[in-house]
N, C-alpha and C positions, 0 to 999 in steps of 0.2 A: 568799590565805593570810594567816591573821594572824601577827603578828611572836611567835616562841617569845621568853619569858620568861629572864634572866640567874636562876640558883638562887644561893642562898646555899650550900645543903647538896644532898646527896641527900636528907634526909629532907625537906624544901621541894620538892624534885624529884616524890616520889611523891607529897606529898600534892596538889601538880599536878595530874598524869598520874590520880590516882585519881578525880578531879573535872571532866576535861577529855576532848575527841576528839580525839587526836592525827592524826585528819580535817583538824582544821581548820588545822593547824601543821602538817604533815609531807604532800607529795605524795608517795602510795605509787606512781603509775605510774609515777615517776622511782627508785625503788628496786631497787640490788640487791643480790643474795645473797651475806652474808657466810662464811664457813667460818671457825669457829674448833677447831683441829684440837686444839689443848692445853687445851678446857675440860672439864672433868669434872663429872660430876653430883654433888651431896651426897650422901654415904654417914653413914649413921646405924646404928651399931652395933645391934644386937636381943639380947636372950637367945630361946628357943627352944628350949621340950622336945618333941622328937621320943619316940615310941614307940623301944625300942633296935631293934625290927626294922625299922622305919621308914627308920630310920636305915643298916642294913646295908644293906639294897635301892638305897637311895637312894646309896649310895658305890660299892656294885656295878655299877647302872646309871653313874657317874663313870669307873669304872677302866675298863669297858668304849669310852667315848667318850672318854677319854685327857682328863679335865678333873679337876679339883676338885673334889668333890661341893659345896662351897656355891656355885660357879658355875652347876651346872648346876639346882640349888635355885633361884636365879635366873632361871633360863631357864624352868623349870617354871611361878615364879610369873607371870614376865612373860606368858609365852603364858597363860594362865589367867587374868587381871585385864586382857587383850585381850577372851578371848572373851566373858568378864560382862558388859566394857562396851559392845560393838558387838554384841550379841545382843535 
């Protein structure tokens, strides 16, 4: 294994890692699984015009499974940008 590099910065850090195999500096059979239970994904606010009927189905089908309709909006879009990409 060759000897991982001292960074100055993270941005020296990536520019590393963007240019390098962490193959050759990191033994992955000796790796294990971290759990980080308090990290959360980037959330990016959107606007979004719904149809207004669109929209009522879309909060009916919500009330009906006791959520929020922007969660379950979420749920829709997740399953749906699964099936495009593994199709």
């Amino acid at each position: 294994m060759k000897k991982l590099p001292i960074f100055k910065n993270e941005e020296e850090e990536r520019e590393f890692w963007a240019d390098h195999d962490s193959t050759e500096y990191v033994d992955w059979a000796k790796a294990s699984t971290v759990v980080m239970p308090k990290l959360k994904p980037s959330l990016k606010t959107i606007s979004l015009r719904l149809p207004e009927t669109m929209l009522a189905e879309l909060k009916l089908l919500a009330n009906k499974r006791d959520v929020p309709y922007q969660s379950l909006l979420k749920i829709f879009l997740a399953e749906r940008i699964s099936k495009e990409l593994h199709s």
